[in-house]
N, C-alpha and C positions, 0 to 999 in steps of 0.2 A: 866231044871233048868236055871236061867236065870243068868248072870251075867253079869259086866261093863269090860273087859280087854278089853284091846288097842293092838296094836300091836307096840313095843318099838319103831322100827323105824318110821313109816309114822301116827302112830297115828287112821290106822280103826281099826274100833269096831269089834272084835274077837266074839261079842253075837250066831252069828250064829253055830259056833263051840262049839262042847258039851267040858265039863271038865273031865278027864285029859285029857291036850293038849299029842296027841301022841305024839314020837320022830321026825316024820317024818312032821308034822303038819307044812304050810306055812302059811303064810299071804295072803289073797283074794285079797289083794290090791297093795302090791307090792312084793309080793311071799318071802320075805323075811325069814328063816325057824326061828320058834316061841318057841324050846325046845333049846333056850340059856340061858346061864347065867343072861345076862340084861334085860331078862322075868321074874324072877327068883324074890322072894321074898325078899333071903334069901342073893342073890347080893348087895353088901354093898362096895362104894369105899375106904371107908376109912379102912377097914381093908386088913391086906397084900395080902390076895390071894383075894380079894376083894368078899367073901363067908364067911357068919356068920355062916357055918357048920362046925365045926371043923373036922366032921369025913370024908366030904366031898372029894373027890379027886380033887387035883388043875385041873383046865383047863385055857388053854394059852388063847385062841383067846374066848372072852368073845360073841363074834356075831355070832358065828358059832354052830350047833347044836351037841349035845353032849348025854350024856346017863346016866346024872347024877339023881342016884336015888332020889336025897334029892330036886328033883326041883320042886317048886307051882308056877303057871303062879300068876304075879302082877299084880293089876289093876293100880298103878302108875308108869309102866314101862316107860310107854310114855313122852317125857321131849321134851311141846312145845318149847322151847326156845332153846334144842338143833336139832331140826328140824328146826327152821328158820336159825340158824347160818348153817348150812350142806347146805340149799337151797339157802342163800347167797353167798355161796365158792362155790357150781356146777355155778350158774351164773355167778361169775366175771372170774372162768375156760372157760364157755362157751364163755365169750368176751373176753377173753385173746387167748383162740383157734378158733376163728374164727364163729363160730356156730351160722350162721344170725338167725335161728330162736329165739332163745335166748337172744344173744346180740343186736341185731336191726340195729342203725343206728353205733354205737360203733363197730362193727363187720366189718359194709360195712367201715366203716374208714378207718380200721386195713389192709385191703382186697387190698382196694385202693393203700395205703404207699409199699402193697409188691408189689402191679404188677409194681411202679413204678421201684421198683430196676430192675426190667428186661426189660424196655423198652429203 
């Protein structure tokens, strides 16, 4: 059976994987485990335990995999726009910490300025 789900964080297409996502069910693309709350249908932030299940049991950490019976993977878990803001913050970490591959010439600057202090 075919279907559209994403994977919340990086956004691959989960089609290869049958439904129901097991508990233990990762991500192909960046292993991410895919039986959280922010998978989850029924994941809603505007309400307090941010879960439209009333009967549902709270769970803390909304990214982490869990065993909750009442969960249906979403197809609009995925939120491009909070993927490019998370991949804007890893790069300007990556040029705040040094990480040429990443930063480039921002990196070799930063690199530069320290070996000075020690010459």
């Amino acid at each position: 059976m075919s279907h559209s789900v994403a994977c919340f964080r990086c956004g691959a297409s989960l089609a290869s994987l049958s439904l129901p996502l097991s508990r233990r069910e990762e991500c192909p693309e960046c292993s991410a485990h895919l039986h959280v709350c922010k998978m989850c249908r029924l994941f809603d932030v505007t309400v307090p335990t941010q879960c439209r299940e009333d009967d549902a049991e709270e769970v803390i950490e909304k990214e982490r995999m869990n065993y909750c019976e009442w969960f249906v993977p979403s197809e609009d878990a995925f939120e491009p726009a909070g993927k490019a803001a998370a991949d804007q913050a890893r790069q300007s970490l990556d040029v705040l910490f040094g990480d040429a591959e990443a930063g480039g010439e921002a990196a070799d600057a930063a690199q530069s300025d320290a070996d000075k202090l020690f010459d």
